[in-house]
mmCIF file as Biopython writes it, N, C-alpha, C and O atoms, coordinates in Angstrom:
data_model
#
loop_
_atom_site.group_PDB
_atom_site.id
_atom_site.type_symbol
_atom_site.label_atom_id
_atom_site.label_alt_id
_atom_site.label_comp_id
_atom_site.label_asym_id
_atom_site.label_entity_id
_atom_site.label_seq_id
_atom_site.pdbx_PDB_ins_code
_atom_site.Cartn_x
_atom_site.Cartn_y
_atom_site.Cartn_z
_atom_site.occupancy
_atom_site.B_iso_or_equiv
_atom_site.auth_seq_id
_atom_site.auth_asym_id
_atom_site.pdbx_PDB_model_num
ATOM 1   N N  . UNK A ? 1  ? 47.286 -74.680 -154.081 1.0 0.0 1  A 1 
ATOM 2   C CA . UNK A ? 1  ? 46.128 -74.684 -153.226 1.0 0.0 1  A 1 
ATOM 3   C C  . UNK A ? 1  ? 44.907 -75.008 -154.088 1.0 0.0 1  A 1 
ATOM 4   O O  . UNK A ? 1  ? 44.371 -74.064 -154.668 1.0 0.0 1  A 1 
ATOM 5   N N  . UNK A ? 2  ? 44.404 -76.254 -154.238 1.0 0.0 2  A 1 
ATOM 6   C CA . UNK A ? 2  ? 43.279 -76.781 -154.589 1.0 0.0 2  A 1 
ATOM 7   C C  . UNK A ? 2  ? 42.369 -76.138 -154.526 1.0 0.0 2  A 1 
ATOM 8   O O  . UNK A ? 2  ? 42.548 -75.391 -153.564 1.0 0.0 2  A 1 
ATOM 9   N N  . UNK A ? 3  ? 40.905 -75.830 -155.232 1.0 0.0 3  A 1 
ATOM 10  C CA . UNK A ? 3  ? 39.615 -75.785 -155.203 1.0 0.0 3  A 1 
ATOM 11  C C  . UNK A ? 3  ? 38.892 -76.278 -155.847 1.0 0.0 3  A 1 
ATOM 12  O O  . UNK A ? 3  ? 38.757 -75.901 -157.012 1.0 0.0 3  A 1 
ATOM 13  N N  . UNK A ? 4  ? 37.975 -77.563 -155.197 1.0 0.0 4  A 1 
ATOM 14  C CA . UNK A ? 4  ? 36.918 -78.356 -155.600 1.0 0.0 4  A 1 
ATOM 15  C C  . UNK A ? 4  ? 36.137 -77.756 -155.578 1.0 0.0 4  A 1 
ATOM 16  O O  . UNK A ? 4  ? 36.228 -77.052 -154.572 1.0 0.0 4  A 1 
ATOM 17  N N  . UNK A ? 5  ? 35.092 -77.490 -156.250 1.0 0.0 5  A 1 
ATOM 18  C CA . UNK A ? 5  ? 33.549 -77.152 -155.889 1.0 0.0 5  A 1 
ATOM 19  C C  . UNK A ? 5  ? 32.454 -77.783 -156.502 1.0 0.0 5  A 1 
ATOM 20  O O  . UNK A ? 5  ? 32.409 -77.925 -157.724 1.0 0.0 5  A 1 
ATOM 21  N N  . UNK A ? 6  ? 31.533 -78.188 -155.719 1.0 0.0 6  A 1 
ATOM 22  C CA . UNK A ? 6  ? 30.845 -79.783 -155.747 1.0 0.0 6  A 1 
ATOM 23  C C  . UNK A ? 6  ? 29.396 -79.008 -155.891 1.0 0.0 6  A 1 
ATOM 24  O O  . UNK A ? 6  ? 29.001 -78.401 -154.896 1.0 0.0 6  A 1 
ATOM 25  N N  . UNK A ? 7  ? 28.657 -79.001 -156.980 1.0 0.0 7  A 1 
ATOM 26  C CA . UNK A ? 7  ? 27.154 -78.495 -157.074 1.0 0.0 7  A 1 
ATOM 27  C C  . UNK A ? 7  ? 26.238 -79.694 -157.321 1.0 0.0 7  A 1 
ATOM 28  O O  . UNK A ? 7  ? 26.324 -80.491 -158.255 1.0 0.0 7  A 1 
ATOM 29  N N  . UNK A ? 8  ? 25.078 -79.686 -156.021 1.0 0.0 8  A 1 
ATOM 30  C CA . UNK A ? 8  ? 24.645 -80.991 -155.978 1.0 0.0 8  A 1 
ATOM 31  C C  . UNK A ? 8  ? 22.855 -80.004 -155.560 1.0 0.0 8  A 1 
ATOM 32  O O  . UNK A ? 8  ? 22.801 -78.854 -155.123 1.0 0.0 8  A 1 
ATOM 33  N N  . UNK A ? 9  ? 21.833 -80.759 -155.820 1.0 0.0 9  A 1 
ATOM 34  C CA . UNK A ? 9  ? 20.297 -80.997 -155.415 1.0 0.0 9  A 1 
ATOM 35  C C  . UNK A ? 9  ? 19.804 -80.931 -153.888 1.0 0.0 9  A 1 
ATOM 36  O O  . UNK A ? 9  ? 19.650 -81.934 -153.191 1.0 0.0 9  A 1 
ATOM 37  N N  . UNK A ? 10 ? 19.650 -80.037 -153.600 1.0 0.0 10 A 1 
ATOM 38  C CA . UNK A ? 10 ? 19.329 -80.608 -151.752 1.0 0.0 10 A 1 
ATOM 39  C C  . UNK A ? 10 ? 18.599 -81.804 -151.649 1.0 0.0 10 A 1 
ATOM 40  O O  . UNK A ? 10 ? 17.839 -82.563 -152.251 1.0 0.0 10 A 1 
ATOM 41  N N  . UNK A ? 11 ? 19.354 -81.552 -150.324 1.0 0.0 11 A 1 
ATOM 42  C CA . UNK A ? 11 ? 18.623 -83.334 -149.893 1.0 0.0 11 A 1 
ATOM 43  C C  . UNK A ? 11 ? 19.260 -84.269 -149.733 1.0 0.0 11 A 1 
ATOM 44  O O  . UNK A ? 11 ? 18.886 -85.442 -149.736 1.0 0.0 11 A 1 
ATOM 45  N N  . UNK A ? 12 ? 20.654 -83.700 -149.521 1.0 0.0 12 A 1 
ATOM 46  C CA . UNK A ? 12 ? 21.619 -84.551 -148.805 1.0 0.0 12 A 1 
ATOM 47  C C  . UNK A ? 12 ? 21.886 -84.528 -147.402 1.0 0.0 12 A 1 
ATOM 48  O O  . UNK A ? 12 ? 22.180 -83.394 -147.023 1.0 0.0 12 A 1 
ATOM 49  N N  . UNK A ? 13 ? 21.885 -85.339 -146.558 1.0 0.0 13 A 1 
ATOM 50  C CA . UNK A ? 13 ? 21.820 -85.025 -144.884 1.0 0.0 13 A 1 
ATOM 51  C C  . UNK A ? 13 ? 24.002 -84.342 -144.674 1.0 0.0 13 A 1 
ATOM 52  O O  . UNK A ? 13 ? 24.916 -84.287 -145.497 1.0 0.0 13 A 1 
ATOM 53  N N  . UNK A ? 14 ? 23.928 -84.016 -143.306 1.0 0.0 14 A 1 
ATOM 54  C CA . UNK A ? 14 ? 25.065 -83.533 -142.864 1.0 0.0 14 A 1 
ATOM 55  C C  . UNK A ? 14 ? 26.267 -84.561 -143.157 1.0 0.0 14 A 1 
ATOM 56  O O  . UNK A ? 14 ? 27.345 -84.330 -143.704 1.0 0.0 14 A 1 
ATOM 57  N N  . UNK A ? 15 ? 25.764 -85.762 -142.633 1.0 0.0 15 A 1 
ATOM 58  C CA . UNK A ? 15 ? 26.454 -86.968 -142.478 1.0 0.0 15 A 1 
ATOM 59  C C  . UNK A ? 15 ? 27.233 -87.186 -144.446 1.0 0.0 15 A 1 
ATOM 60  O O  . UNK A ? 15 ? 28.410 -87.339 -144.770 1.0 0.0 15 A 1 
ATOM 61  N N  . UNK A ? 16 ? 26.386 -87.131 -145.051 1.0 0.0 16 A 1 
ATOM 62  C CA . UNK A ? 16 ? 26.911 -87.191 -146.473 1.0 0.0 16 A 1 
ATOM 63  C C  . UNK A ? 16 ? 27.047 -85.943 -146.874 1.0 0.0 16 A 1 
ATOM 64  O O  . UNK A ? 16 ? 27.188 -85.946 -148.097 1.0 0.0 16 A 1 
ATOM 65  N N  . UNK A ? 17 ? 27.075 -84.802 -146.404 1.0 0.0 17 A 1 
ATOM 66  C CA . UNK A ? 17 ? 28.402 -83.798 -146.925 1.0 0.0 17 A 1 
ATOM 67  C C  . UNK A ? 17 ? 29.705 -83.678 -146.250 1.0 0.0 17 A 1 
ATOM 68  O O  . UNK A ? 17 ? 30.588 -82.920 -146.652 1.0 0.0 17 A 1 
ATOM 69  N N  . UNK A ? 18 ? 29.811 -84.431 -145.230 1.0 0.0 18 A 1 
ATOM 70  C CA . UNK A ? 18 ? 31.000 -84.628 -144.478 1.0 0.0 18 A 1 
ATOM 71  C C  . UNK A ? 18 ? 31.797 -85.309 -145.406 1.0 0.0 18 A 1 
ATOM 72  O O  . UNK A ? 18 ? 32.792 -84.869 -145.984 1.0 0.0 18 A 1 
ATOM 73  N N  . UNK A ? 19 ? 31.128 -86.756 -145.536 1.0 0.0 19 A 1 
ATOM 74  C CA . UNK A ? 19 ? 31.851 -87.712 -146.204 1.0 0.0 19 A 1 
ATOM 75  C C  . UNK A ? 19 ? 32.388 -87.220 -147.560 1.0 0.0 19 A 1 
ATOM 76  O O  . UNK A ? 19 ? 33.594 -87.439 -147.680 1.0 0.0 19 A 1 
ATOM 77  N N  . UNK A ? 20 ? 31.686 -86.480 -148.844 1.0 0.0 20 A 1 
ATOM 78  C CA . UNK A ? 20 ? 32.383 -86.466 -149.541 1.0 0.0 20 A 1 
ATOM 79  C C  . UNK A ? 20 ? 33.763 -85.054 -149.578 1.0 0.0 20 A 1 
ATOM 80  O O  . UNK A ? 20 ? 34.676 -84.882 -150.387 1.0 0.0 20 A 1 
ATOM 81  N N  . UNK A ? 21 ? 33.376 -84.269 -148.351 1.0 0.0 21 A 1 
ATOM 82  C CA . UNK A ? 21 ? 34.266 -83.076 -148.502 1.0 0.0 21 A 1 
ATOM 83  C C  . UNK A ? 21 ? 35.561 -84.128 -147.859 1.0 0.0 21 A 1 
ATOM 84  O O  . UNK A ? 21 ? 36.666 -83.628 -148.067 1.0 0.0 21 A 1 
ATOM 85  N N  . UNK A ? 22 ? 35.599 -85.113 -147.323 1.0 0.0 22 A 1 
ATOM 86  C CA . UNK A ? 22 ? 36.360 -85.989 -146.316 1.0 0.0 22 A 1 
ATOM 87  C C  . UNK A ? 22 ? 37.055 -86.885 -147.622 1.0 0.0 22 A 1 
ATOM 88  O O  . UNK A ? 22 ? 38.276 -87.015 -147.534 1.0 0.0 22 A 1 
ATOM 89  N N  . UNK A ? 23 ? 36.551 -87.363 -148.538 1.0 0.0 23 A 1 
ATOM 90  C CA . UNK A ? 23 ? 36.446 -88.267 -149.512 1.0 0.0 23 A 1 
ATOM 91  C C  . UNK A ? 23 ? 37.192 -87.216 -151.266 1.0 0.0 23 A 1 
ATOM 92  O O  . UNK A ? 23 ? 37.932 -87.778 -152.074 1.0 0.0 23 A 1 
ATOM 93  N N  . UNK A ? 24 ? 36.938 -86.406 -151.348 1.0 0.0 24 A 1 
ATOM 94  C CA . UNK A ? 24 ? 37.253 -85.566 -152.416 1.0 0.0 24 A 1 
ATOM 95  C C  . UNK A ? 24 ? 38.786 -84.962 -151.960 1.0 0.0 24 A 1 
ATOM 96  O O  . UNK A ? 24 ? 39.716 -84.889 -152.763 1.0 0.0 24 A 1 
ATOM 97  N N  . UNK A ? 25 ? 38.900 -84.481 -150.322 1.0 0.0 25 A 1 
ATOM 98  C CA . UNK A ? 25 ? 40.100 -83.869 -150.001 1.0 0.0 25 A 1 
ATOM 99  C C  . UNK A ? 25 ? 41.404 -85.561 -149.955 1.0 0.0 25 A 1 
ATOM 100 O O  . UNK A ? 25 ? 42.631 -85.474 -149.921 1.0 0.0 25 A 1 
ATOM 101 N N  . UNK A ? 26 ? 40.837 -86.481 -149.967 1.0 0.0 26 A 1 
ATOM 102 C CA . UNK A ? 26 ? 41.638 -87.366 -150.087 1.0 0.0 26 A 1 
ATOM 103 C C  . UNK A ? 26 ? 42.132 -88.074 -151.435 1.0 0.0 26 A 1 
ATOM 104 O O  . UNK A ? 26 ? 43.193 -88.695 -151.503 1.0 0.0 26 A 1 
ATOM 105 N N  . UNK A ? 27 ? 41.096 -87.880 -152.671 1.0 0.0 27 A 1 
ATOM 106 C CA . UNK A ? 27 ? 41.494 -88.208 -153.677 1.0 0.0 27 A 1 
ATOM 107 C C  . UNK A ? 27 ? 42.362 -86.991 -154.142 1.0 0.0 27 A 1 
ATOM 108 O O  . UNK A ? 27 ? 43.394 -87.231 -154.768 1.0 0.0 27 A 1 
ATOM 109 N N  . UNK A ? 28 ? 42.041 -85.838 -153.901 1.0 0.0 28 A 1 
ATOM 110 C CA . UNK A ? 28 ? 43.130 -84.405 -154.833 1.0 0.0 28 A 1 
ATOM 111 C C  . UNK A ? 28 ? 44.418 -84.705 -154.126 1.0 0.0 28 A 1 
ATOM 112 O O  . UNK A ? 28 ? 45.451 -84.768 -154.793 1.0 0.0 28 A 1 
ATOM 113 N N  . UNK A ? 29 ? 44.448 -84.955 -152.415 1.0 0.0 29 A 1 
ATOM 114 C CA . UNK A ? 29 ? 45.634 -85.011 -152.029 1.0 0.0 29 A 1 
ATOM 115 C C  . UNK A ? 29 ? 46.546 -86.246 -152.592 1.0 0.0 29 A 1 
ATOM 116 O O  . UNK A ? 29 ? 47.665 -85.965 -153.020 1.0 0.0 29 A 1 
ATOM 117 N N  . UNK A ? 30 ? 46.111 -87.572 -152.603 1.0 0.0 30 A 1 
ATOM 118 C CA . UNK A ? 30 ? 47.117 -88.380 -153.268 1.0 0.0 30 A 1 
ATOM 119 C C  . UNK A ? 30 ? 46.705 -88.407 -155.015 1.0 0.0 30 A 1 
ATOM 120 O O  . UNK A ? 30 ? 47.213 -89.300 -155.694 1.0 0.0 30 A 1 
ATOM 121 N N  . UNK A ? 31 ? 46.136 -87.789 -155.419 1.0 0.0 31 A 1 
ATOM 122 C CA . UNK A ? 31 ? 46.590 -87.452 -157.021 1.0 0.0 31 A 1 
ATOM 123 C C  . UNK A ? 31 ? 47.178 -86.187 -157.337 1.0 0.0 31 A 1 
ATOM 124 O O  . UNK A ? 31 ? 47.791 -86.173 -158.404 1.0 0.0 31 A 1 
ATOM 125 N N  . UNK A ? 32 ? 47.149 -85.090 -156.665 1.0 0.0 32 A 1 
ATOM 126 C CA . UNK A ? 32 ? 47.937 -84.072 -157.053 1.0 0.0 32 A 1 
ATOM 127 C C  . UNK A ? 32 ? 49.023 -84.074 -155.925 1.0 0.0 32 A 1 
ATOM 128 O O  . UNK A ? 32 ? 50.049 -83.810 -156.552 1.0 0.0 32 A 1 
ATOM 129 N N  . UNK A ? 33 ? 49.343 -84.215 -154.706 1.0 0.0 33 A 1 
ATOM 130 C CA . UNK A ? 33 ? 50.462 -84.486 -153.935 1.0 0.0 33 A 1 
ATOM 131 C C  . UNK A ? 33 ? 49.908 -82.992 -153.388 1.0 0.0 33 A 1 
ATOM 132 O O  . UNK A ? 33 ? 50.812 -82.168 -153.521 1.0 0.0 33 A 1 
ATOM 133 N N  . UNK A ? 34 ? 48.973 -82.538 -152.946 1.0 0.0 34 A 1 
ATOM 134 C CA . UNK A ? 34 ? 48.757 -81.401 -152.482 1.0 0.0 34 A 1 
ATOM 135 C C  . UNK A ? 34 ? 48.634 -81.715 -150.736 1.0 0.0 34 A 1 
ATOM 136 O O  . UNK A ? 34 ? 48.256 -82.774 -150.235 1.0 0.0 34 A 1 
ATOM 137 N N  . UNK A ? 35 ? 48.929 -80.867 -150.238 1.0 0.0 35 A 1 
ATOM 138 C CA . UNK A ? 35 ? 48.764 -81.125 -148.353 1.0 0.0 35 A 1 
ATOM 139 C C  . UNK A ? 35 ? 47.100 -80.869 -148.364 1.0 0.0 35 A 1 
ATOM 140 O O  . UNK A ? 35 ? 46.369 -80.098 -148.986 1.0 0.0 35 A 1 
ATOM 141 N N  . UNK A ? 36 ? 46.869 -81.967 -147.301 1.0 0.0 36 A 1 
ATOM 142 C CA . UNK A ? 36 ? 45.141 -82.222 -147.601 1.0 0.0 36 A 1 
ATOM 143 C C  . UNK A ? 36 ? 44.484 -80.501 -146.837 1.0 0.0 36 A 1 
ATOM 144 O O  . UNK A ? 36 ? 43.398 -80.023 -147.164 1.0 0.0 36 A 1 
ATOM 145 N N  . UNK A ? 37 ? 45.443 -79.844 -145.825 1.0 0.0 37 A 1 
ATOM 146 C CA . UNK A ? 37 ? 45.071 -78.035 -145.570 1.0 0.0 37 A 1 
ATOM 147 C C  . UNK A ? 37 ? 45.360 -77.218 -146.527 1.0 0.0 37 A 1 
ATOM 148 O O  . UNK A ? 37 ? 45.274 -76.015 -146.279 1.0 0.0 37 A 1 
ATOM 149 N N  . UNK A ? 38 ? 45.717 -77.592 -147.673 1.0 0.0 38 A 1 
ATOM 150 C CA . UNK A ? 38 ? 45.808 -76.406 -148.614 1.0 0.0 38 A 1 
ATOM 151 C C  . UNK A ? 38 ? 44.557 -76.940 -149.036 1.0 0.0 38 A 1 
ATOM 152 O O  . UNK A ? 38 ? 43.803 -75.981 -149.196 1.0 0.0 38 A 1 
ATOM 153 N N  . UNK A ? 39 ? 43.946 -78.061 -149.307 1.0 0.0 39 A 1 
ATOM 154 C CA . UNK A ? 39 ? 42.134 -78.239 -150.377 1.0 0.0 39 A 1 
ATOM 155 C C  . UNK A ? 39 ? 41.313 -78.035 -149.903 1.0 0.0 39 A 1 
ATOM 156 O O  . UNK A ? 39 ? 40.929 -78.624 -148.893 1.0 0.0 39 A 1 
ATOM 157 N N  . UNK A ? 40 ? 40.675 -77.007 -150.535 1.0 0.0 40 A 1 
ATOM 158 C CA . UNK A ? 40 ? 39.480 -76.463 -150.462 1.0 0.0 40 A 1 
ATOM 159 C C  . UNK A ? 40 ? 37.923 -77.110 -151.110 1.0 0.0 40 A 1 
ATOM 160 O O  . UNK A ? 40 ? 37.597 -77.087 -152.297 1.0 0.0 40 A 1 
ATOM 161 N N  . UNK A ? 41 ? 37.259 -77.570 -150.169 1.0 0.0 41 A 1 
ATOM 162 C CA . UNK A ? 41 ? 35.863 -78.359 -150.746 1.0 0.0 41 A 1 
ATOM 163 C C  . UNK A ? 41 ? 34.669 -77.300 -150.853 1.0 0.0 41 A 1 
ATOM 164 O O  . UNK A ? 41 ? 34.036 -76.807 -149.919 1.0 0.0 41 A 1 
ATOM 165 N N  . UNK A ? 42 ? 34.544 -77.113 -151.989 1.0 0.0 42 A 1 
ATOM 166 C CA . UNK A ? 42 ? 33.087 -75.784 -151.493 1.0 0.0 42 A 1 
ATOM 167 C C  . UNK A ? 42 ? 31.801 -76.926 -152.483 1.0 0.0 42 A 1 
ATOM 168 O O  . UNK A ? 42 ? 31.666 -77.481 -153.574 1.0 0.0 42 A 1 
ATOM 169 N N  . UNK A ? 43 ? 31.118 -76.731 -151.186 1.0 0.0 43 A 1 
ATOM 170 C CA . UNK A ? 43 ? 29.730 -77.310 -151.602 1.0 0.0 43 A 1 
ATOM 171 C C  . UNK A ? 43 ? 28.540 -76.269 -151.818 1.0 0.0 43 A 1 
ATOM 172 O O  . UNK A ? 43 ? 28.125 -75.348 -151.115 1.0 0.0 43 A 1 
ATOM 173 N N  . UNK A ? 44 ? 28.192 -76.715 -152.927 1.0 0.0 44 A 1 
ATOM 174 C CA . UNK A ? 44 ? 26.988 -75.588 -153.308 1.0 0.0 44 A 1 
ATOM 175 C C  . UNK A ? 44 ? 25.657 -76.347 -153.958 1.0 0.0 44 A 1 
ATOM 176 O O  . UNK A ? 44 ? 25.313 -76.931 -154.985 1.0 0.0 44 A 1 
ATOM 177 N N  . UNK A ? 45 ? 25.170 -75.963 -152.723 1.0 0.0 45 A 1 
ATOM 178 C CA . UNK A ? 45 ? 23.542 -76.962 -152.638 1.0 0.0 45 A 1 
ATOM 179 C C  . UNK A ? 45 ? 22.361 -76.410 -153.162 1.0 0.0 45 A 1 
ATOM 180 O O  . UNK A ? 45 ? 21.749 -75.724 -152.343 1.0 0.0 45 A 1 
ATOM 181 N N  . UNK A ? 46 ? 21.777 -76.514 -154.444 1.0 0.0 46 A 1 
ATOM 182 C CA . UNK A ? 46 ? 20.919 -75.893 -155.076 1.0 0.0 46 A 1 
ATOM 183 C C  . UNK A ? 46 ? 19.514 -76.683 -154.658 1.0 0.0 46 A 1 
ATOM 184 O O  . UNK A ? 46 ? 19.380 -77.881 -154.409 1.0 0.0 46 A 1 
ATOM 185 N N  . UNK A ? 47 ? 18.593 -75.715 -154.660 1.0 0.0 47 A 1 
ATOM 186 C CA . UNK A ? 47 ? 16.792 -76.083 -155.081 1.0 0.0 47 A 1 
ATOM 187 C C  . UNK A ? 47 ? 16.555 -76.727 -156.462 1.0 0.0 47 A 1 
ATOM 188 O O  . UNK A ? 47 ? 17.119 -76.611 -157.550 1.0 0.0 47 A 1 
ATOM 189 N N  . UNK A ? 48 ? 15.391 -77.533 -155.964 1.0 0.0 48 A 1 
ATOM 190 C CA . UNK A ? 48 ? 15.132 -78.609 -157.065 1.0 0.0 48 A 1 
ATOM 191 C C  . UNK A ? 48 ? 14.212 -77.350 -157.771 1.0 0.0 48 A 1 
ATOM 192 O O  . UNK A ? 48 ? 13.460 -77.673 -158.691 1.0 0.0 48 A 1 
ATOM 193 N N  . UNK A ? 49 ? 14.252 -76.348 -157.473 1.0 0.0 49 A 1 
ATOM 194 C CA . UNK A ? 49 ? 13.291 -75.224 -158.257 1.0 0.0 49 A 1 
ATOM 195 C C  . UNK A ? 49 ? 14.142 -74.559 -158.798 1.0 0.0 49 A 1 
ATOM 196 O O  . UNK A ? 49 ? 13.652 -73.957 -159.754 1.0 0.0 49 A 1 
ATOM 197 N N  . UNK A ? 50 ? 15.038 -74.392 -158.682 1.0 0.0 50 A 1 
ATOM 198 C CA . UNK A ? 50 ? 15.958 -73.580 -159.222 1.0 0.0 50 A 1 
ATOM 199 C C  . UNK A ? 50 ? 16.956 -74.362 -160.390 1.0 0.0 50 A 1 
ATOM 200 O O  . UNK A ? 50 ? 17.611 -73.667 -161.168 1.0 0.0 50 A 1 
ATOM 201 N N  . UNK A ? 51 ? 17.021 -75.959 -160.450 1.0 0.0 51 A 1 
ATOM 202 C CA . UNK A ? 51 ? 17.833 -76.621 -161.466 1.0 0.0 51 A 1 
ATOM 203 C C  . UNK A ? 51 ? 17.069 -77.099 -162.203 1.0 0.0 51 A 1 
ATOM 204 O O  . UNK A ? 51 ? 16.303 -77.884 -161.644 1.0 0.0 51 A 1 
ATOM 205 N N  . UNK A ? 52 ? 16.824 -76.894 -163.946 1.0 0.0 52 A 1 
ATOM 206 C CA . UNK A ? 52 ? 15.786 -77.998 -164.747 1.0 0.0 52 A 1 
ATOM 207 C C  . UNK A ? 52 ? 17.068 -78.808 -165.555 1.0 0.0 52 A 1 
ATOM 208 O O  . UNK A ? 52 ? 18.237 -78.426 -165.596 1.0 0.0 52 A 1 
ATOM 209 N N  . UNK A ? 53 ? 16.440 -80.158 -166.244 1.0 0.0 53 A 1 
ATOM 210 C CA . UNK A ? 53 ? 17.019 -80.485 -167.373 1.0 0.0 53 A 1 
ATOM 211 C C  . UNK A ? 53 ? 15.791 -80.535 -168.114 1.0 0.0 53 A 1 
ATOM 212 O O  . UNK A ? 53 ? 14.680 -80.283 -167.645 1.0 0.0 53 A 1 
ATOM 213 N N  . UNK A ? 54 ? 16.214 -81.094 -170.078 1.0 0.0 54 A 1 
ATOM 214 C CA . UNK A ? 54 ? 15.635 -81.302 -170.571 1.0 0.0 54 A 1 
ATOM 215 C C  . UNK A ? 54 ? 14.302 -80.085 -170.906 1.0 0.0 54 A 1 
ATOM 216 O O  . UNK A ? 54 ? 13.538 -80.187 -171.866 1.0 0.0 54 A 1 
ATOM 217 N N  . UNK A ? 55 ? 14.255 -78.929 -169.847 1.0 0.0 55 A 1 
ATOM 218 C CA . UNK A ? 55 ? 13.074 -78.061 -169.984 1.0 0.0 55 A 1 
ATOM 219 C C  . UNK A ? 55 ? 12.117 -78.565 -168.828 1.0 0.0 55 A 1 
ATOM 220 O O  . UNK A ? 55 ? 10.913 -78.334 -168.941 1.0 0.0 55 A 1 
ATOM 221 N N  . UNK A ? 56 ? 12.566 -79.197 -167.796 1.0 0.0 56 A 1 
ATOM 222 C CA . UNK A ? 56 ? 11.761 -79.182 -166.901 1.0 0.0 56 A 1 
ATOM 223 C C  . UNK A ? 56 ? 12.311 -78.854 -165.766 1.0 0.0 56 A 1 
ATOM 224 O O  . UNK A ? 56 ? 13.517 -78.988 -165.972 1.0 0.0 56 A 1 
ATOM 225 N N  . UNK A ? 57 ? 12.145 -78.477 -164.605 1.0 0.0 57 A 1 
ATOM 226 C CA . UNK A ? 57 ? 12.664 -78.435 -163.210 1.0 0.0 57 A 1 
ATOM 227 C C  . UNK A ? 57 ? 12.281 -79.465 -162.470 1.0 0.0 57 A 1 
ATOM 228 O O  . UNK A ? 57 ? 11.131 -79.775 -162.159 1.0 0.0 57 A 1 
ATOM 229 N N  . UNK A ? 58 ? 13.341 -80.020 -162.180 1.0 0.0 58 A 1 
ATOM 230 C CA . UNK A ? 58 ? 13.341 -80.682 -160.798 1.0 0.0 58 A 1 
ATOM 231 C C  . UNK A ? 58 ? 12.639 -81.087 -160.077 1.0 0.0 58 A 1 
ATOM 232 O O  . UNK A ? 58 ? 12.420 -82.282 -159.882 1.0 0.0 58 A 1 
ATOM 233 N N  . UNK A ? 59 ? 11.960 -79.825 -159.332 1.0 0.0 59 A 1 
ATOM 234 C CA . UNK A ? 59 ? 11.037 -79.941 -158.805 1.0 0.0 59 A 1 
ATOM 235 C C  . UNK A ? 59 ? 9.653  -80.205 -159.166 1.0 0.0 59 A 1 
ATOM 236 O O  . UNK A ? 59 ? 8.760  -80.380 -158.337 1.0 0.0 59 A 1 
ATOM 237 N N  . UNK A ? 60 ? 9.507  -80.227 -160.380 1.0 0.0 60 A 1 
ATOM 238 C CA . UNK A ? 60 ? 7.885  -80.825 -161.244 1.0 0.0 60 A 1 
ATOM 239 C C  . UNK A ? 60 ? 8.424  -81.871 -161.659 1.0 0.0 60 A 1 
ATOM 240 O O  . UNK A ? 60 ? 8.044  -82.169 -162.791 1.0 0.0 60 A 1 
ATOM 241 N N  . UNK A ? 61 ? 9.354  -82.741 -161.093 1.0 0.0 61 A 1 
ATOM 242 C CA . UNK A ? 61 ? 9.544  -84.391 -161.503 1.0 0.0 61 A 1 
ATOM 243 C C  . UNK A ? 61 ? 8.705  -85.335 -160.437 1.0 0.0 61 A 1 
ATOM 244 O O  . UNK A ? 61 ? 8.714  -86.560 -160.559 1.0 0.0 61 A 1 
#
C-alpha cells in the first residue's frame, strides 16, 4: 500500500490537484504493479509565509 505525499506552495487551483493525485496514482501503479486503491496521494499545501529558501520566505519574493 503506497504513500505519496506531495508538499507544494498554495496556489494551485482544484483542477490541478486532481490532475496530479490522478497522474502520480498512475505512475506508482504501473512502476510498482500496485492496485491504483491501495495508493495513497496526500497533498500538503503550505503558505508562502511559512516556506523560505536561501533565508528568505516566499512570501517577501
Amino acid at each position: 500500500m503506497p504513500f505519496v505525499t506531495i508538499k507544494f506552495l498554495e496556489g494551485r487551483t482544484d483542477e490541478q490537484k486532481k490532475a496530479v493525485v490522478q497522474d502520480v496514482t498512475e505512475a506508482v501503479s504501473k512502476n510498482l504493479g500496485a492496485p491504483k486503491e491501495n495508493i495513497h496521494v496526500i497533498l500538503e499545501e503550505m503558505k508562502k509565509t511559512d516556506y523560505g529558501v536561501g533565508g528568505v520566505r516566499k512570501s517577501d519574493i
